[in-house]
C-alpha positions in Angstrom: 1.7 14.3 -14.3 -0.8 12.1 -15.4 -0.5 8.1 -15.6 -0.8 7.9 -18.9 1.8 10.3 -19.4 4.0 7.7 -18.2 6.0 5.1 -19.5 6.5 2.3 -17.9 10.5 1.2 -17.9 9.6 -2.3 -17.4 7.1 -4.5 -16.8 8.3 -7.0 -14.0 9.0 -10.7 -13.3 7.5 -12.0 -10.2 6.6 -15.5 -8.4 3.5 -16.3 -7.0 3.3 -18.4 -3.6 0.1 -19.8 -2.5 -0.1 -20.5 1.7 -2.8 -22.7 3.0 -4.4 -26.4 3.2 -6.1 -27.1 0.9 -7.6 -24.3 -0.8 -5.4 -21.2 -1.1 -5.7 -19.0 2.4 -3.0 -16.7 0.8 -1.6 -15.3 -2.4 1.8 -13.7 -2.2 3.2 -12.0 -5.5 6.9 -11.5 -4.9 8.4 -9.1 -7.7 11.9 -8.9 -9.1 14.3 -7.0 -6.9 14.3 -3.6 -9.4 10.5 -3.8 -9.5 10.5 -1.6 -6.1 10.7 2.2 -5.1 14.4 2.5 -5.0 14.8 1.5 -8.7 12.0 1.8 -10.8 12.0 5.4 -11.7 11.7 7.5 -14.7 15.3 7.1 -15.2 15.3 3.1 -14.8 18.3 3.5 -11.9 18.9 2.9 -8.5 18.9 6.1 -6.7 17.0 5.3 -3.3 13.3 6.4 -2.3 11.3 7.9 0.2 8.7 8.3 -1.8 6.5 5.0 0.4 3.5 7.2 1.3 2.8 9.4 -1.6 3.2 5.6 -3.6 0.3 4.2 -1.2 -1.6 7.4 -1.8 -1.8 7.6 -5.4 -2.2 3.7 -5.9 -5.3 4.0 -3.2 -6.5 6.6 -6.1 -5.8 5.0 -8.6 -7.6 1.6 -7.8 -10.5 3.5 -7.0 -10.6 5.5 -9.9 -10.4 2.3 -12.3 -12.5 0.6 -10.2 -10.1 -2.3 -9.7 -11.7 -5.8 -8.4 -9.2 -8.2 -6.5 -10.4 -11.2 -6.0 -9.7 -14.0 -3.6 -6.7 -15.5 -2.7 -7.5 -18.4 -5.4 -7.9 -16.6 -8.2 -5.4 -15.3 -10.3 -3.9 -11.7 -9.3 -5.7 -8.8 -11.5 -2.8 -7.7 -14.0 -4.6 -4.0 -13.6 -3.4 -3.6 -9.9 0.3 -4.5 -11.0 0.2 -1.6 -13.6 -1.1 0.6 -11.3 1.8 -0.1 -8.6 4.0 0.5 -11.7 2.3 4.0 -12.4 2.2 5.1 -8.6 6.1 4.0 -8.1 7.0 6.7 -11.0 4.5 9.1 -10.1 5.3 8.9 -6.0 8.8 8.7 -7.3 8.8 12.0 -9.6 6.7 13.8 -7.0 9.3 13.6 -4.4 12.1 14.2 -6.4 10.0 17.6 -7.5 9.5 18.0 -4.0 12.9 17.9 -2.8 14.4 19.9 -6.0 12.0 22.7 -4.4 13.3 22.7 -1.2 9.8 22.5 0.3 10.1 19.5 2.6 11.0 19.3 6.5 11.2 15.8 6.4 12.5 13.2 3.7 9.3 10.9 4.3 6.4 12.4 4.4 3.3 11.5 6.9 -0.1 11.1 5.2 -2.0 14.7 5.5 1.2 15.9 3.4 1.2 13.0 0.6 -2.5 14.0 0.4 -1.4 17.7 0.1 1.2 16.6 -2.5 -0.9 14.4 -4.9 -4.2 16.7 -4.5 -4.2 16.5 -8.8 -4.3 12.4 -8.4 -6.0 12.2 -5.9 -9.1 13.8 -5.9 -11.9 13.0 -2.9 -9.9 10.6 -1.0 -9.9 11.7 2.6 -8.9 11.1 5.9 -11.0 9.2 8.1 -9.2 8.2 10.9 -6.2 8.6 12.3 -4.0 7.0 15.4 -0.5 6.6 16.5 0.3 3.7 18.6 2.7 3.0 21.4 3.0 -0.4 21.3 4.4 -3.2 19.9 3.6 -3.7 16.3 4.0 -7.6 16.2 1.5 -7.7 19.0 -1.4 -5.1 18.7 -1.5 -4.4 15.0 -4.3 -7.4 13.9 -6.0 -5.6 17.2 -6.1 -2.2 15.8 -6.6 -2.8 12.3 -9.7 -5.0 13.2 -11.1 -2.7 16.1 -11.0 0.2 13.7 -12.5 -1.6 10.7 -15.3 -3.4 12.9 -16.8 0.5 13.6 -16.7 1.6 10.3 -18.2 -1.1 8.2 -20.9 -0.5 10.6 -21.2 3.3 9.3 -24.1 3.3 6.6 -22.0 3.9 3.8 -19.0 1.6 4.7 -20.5 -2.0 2.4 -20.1 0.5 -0.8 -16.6 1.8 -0.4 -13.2 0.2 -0.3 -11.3 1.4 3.1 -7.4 2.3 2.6 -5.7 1.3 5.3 -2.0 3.4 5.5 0.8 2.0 8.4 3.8 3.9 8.8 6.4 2.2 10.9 10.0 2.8 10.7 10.0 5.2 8.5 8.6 2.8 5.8 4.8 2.9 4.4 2.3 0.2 3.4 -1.1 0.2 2.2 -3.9 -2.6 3.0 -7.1 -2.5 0.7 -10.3 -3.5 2.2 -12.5 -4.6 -0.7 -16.1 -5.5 0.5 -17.2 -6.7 -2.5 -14.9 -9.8 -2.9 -14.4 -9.5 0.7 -10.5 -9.5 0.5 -7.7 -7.4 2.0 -4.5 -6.6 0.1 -1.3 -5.6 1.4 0.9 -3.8 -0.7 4.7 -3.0 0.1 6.7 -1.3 -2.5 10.0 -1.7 -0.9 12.7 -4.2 -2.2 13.3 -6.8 0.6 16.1 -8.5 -0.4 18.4 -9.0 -3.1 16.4 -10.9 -5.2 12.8 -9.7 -3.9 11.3 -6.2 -4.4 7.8 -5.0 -3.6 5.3 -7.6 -3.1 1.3 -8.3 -2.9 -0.8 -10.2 -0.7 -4.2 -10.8 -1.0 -6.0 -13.3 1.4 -9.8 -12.8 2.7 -10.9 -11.0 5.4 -11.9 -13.4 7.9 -7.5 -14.0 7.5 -6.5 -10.5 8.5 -4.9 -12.0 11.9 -2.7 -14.2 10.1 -2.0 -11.2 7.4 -0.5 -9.2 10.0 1.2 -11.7 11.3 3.1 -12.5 8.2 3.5 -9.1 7.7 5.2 -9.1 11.4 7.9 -11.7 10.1 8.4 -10.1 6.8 9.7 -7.3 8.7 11.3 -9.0 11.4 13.1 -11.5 8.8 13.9 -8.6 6.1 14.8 -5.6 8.2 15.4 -7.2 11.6 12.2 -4.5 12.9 9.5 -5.1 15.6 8.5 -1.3 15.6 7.6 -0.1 19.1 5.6 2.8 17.9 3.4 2.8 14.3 0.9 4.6 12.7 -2.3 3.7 11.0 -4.3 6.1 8.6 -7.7 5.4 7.4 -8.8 7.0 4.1 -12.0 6.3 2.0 -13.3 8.2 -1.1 -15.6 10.7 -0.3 -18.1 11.5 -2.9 -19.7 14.8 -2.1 -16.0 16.7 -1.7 -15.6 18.9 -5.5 
């Protein structure tokens, strides 16, 4: 199904944060507590989610096919990429439910080659890149391999042209960071609900701040879900243009 097949239940409340001296080093968008996977659904209820990776798929779609620009951390956050978190909730959402109705998954959450198998009609040419499970601390080593990995594939001839979706799966919950080259930012999106009052949220700083991104990221989890993964996995996807 189609986004614009959709209707959106809602559109959400959220609170902006700015982190930094002086000029704004961060911009975290904090959204309403039913404005997250387990509640916004087709049928505007609570009834719980898995759906985390096919939601980071199709929004990695979906900001590529609308050509989506974030911009820094001091400017105001693109209304676009909201709606299209909205759109990817329901969609992941329905998907899954579809999915389980048919019986045809071994596992509630899926990995990434199966969300990609699972949103083929959204998703078009976006492919696999690279892939790595690590066995390590995630509050320790994730800035490491998120920058390692990113550092050999801007130098790939193709890489200043194309966003990089980044895809970490760690406790059975999925994020997505966007590497934009041409407003040099990264975005992390998290479409869980963190607390009572707090849903999914969305961070943009620049680049140059990923460090201090993941680190954040560390205490979000750490603070919200009491989790210092030991073991993670990081996907990296990228639209390929020559795939029919």
């Amino acid at each position: 199904m189609g986004s614009k097949n959709i209707e959106m239940p809602f559109f959400p409340h959220y609170e902006t944060e700015l982190l930094g001296n002086g000029d704004a080093n961060f911009r975290i968008t904090w959204f309403e507590s039913k404005f997250s996977q387990s509640h916004y659904n087709i049928y505007n209820k609570t009834i719980g989610s898995n759906a985390c990776t096919l939601i980071a798929i199709l929004l990695a779609s979906k900001c590529q096919k609308y050509n989506v620009i974030i911009k820094g951390p001091q400017d105001n956050l693109n209304i676009r990429l909201i709606h299209l978190l909205a759109i990817s909730m329901l969609e992941g959402n329905k998907i899954h439910e579809e999915l389980k109705s048919n019986q045809v998954l071994k596992h509630l959450n899926l990995n990434v080659p199966e969300a990609l198998k699972y949103t083929e009609t959204h998703t078009y040419n976006l492919v696999e890149w690279r892939s790595s499970i690590y066995m390590e601390r995630l509050s320790r080593s994730l800035h490491e391999n998120i920058k390692n990995n990113y550092s050999e594939w801007v130098k790939l001839d193709k890489a200043p042209k194309e966003n990089l979706y980044v895809i970490l799966i760690a406790d059975a919950r999925t994020v997505l960071f966007i590497f934009q080259r041409k407003t040099n930012t990264v975005t992390l999106v998290d479409s869980h609900q963190h607390s009572l009052d707090k849903g999914a949220f969305i961070t943009i700083t620049n680049q140059t701040r990923l460090a201090h991104l993941c680190y954040w990221f560390k205490e979000v989890a750490r603070k919200c879900y009491n989790s210092d993964p030991k073991l993670y996995e990081l996907s990296f996807l990228h639209f390929q243009d020559n795939k029919k």
